[in-house]
Steps between C-alpha positions, in 0.01 A plus 500: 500500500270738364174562515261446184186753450269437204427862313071446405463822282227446363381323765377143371378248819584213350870646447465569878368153566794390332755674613372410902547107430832543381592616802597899456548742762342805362292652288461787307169630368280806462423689786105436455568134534695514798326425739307169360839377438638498804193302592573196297848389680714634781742687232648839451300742235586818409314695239654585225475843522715542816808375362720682297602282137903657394699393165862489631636664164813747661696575854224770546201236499698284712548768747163609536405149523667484811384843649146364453594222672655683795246668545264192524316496213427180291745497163476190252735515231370439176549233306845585254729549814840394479694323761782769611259735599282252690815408655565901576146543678542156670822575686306783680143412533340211632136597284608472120205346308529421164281381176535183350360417148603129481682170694847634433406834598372407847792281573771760400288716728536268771808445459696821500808507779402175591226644698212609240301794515247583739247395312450389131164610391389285222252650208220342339662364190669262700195361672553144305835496684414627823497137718847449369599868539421445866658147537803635325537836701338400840592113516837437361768546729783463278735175536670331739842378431462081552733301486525044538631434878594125588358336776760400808257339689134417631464406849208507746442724709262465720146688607469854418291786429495546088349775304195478204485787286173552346463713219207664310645415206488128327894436414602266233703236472884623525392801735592535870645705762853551601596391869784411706686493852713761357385776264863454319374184391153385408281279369228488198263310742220363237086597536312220523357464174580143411226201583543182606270205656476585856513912536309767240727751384520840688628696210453823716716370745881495529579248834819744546667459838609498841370785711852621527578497116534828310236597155651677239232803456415720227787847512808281595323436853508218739264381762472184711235294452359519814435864414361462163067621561222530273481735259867569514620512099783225450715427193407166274812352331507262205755315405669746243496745754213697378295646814211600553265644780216363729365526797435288846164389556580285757825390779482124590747377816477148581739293674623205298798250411776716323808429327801713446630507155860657453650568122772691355558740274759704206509878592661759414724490747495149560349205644171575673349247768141566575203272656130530578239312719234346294175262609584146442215416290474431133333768414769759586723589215832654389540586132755351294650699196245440239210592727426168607356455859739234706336381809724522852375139571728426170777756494830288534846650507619593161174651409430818312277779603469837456660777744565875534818596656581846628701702740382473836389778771152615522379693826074472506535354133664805373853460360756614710914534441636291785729197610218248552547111531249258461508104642 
């Protein structure tokens, strides 16, 4: 995921202003303004001056692009690069900045061998666009591959210790988080956005879990839930698949009724079986293919929700290439 600097030549404050509330991680502006930047937000500035601007127009400018960055220096590509060169400098530096004039532009930037550039350094014409240049470069995760799962069974389960996942971001109706007893197999577990008579909606919560259960995580990582802690960034996951990024504000373990709800699944290779430990209560969901929140306290067998199936082995949420069984 790279990072996204706003280049302020000339330096305007209200284009600095800006550029702060949507959320960017650096700025560039003159060097006489340096300093009373850096005093408005806890946020990268460098001046302008100290970073070298290179048109990527033959093999000769891409080498000396990368000499400058071997040697340390601060090289943004400006804006007219073209991808195979990008991809060149990538593949052996970790510090390739590079201009972007427009939406596409930053997201091709971001983008490149899956990984993005270092940074994607966004110029003043796009300042209309710059909240969804962020969203679209910072936020968006990709997709997820979903897929309908049918529900086996729903049985209590007794007391145990279950997970709320507090965000500090408001999710919308069809939005969740991915858990499950076995990262091959998960579940889009629904926020609580929906009403009804006897609870207010949470809509920055997602009611996700056992203790036990693994998260899918932003980066094809796992966690349990147990481990999840504030301001840890953790994937969102909509019903199409589309992701996006938040953060924890807050870890909520409780002891309370559970139920275990098992389903199955088409895979690639197969018939997947999968469960997950849920609160018995109305207000925890599943989602069913259309987006539609189905309460556990409803779910009967025969049901449709959404899953994600995959192959299993992960050791400390990382994926790992080994003969793993799950029950």
């Amino acid at each position: 995921m790279p990072q996204i600097y706003f280049r302020c030549v000339p330096y305007s404050k209200n284009q600095v202003t800006l550029a702060l509330e949507s959320g960017v991680d650096g700025l560039i502006v003159p060097s006489g303004v340096v300093e009373q930047t850096a005093a408005l937000a806890r946020c990268t500035v460098w001046a302008a001056e100290e970073t070298t601007l290179l048109a990527l127009k033959s093999k000769s400018d891409e080498e000396n692009a990368l000499a400058l960055m071997s040697k340390g220096e601060r090289v943004i590509l400006a804006r007219g690069w073209e991808v195979i060169p990008v991809e060149n400098l990538l593949a052996q530096s970790n510090q390739v900045f590079a201009e972007a004039g427009s939406l596409d532009e930053a997201r091709l930037a971001s983008g490149i061998l899956e990984r993005g550039v270092t940074g994607v350094v966004v110029l003043p014409e796009t300042e209309a666009d710059l909240k969804e240049v962020v969203a679209a470069c910072k936020l968006f995760q990709g997709r997820e591959k979903l897929g309908p799962c049918v529900i086996t069974g729903v049985t209590p389960a007794g007391l145990g210790h279950r997970v709320c996942a507090d965000t500090l971001s408001l999710l919308r109706h069809g939005e969740g988080m991915l858990t499950g007893n076995s990262s091959a197999f998960t579940f889009l577990v629904h926020a609580e956005t929906e009403h009804n008579e006897y609870v207010a909606a949470r809509p920055f919560r997602v009611n996700a879990g056992a203790v036990h259960a693994y998260i899918r995580l932003p980066g094809d990582k796992t966690t349990y839930l147990s481990e999840l802690v504030a301001g840890q960034e953790i994937l969102i996951v909509n019903a199409r698949g589309e992701t996006r990024l938040s953060t924890v504000g807050r870890v909520k373990i409780e002891v309370r009724p559970m139920l275990l709800i098992e389903a199955r699944a088409e895979a690639e290779d197969g018939i997947r079986t999968g469960g997950v430990f849920l609160q018995n209560a109305e207000t925890i969901r599943l989602t069913a293919p259309d987006g539609t929140p189905v309460s556990v306290v409803s779910l009967k067998e025969g049901d449709l929700v959404l899953c994600r199936t995959d192959a299993a082995g992960r050791h400390f949420g990382m994926r790992v290439r080994e003969d793993i069984q799950e029950a």
